[in-house]
C-alpha positions in Angstrom: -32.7 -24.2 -65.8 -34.8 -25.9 -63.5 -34.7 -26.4 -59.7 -31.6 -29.3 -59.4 -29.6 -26.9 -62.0 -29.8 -24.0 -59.6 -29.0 -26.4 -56.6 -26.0 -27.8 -58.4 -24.6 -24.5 -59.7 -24.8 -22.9 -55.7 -22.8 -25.7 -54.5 -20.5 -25.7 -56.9 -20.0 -21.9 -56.3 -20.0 -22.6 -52.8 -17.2 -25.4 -52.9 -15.6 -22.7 -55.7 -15.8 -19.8 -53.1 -14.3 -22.2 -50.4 -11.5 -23.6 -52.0 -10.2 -20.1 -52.8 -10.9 -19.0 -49.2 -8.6 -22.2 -48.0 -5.8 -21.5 -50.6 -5.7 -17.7 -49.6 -5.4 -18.5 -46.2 -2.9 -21.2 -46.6 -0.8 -18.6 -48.8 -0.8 -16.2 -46.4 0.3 -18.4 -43.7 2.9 -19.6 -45.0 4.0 -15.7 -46.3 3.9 -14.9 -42.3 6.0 -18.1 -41.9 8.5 -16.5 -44.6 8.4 -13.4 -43.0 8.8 -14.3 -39.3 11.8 -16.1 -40.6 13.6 -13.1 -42.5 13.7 -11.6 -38.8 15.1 -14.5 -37.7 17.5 -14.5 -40.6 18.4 -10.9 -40.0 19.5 -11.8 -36.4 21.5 -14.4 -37.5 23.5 -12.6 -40.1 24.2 -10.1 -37.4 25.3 -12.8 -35.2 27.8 -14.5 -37.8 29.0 -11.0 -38.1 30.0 -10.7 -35.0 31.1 -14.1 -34.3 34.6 -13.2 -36.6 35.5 -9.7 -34.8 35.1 -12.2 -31.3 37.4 -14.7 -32.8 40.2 -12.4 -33.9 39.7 -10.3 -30.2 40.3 -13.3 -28.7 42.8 -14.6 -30.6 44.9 -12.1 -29.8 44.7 -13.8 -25.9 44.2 -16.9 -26.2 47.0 -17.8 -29.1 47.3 -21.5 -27.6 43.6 -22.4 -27.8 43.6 -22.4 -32.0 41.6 -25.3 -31.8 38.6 -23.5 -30.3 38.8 -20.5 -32.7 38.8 -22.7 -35.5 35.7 -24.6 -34.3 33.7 -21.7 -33.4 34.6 -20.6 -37.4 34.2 -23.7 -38.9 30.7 -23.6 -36.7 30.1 -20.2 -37.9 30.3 -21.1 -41.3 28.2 -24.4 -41.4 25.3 -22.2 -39.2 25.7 -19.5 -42.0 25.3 -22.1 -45.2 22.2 -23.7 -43.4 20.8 -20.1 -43.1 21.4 -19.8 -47.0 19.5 -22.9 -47.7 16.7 -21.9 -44.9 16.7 -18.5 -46.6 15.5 -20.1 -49.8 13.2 -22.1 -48.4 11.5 -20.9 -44.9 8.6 -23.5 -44.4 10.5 -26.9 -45.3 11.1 -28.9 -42.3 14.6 -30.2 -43.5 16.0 -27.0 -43.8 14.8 -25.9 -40.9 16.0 -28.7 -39.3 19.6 -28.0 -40.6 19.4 -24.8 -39.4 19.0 -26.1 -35.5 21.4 -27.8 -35.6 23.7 -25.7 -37.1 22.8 -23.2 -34.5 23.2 -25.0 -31.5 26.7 -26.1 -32.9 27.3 -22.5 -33.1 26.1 -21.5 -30.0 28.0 -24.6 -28.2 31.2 -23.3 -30.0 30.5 -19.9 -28.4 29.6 -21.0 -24.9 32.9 -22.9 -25.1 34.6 -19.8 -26.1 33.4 -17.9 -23.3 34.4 -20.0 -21.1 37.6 -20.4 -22.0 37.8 -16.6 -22.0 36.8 -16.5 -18.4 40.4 -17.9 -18.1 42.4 -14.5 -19.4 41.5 -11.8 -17.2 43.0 -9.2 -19.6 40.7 -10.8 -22.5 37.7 -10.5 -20.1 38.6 -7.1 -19.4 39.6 -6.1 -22.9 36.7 -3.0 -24.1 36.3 -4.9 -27.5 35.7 -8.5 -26.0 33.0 -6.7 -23.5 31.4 -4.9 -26.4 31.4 -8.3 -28.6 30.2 -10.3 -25.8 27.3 -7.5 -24.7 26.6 -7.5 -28.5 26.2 -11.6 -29.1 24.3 -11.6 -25.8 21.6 -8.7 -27.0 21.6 -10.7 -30.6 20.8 -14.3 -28.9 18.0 -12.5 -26.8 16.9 -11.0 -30.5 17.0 -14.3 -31.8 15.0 -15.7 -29.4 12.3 -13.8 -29.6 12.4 -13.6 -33.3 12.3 -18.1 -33.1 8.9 -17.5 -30.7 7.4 -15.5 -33.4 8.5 -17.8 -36.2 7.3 -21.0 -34.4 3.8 -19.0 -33.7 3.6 -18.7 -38.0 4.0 -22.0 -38.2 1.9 -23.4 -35.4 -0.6 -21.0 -37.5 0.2 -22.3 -40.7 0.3 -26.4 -39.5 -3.3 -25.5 -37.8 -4.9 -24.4 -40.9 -3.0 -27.2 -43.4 -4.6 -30.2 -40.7 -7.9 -28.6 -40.0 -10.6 -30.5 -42.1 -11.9 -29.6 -44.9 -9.0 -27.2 -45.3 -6.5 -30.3 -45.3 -8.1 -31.7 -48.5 -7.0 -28.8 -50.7 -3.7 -28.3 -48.4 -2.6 -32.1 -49.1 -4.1 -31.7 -52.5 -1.6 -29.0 -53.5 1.4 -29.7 -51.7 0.8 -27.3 -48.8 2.9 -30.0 -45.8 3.4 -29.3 -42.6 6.0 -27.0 -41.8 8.9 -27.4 -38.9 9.4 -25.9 -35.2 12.8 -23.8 -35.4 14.3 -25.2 -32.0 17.2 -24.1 -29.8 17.7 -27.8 -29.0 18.0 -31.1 -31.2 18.4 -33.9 -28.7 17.2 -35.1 -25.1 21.2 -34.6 -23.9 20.6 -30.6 -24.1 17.3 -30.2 -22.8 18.5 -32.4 -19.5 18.7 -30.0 -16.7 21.7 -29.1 -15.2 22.8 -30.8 -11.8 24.3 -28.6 -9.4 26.3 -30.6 -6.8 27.8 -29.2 -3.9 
């Protein structure tokens, strides 16, 4: 084999060696995005456990406001079956997507509730609301923190899929860009709040 053989055959092991190097690292970002979204997942489940046991406490109290209970479970149950789909696949941007906004209809349906609560003083002061409402408020800080650590995987994972010449094998085999997981969908909810006196 002469000089051009050996020249040809070190690149070729060197765009060989690369191109495993750039898969391997794709794989394992997007394992850490899997990951970092099973703790979100496990917060969530905890938090659509709870949300029943608040219903049926407050029901209890607030027997005229059926309407609200019924939207916080029918919100309940749309945030768990976008979790399912999530679940399945962690790194796709629609089902990520889904799941925001299944979430923040959740957690609109639960700041409604607890407001509406603030109008029974023996619900407020009932020891199994309190508990609930302590237990949902720990879970949401849990959640959030869990979302920061998803959304660092996937800034991770998005970095490495555009970064040339990694984004040649990335696009090559299917490796797209993966989605935010956001506490807010539209422009309406990140508005701030204007206090008027």
């Amino acid at each position: 084999m002469g000089v051009i053989g050996w020249i040809f055959l070190v690149v070729v092991l060197a765009v060989a060696a690369w191109a495993v190097m750039a898969y391997n690292r794709l794989v394992v970002a997007r394992n850490r995005i899997a990951n970092a979204f099973g703790q979100i997942d496990v917060q969530l489940k905890r938090r659509h456990d709870l949300v029943p046991n608040l219903v049926e406490v407050a029901r209890g109290y607030m027997a005229h406001e059926a309407s609200t209970l019924e939207a916080v479970i029918r919100a309940r149950g749309a945030a768990s079956s976008a979790a399912d789909k999530a679940r399945a696949r962690p790194a796709d941007a629609a089902a990520i997507g889904l799941l925001s906004q299944a979430e923040a209809a959740l957690g609109a349906q639960l700041g409604r509730l607890m407001m509406l609560s603030e109008a029974y003083p023996e619900l407020k002061a009932d020891a199994h609301m309190l508990r609930l409402s302590e237990e949902i408020t720990s879970t949401e800080n849990r959640i959030g923190f869990a979302r920061q650590a998803y959304n660092d995987q996937v800034l991770e994972f998005n970095n490495h899929a555009s970064q040339f010449p990694d984004v040649l094998l990335a696009r090559a085999l299917g490796f797209g860009a993966a989605a935010m997981l956001e506490s807010t969908t539209s422009d309406a909810e990140r508005a701030v709040p204007q206090l008027r006196f």
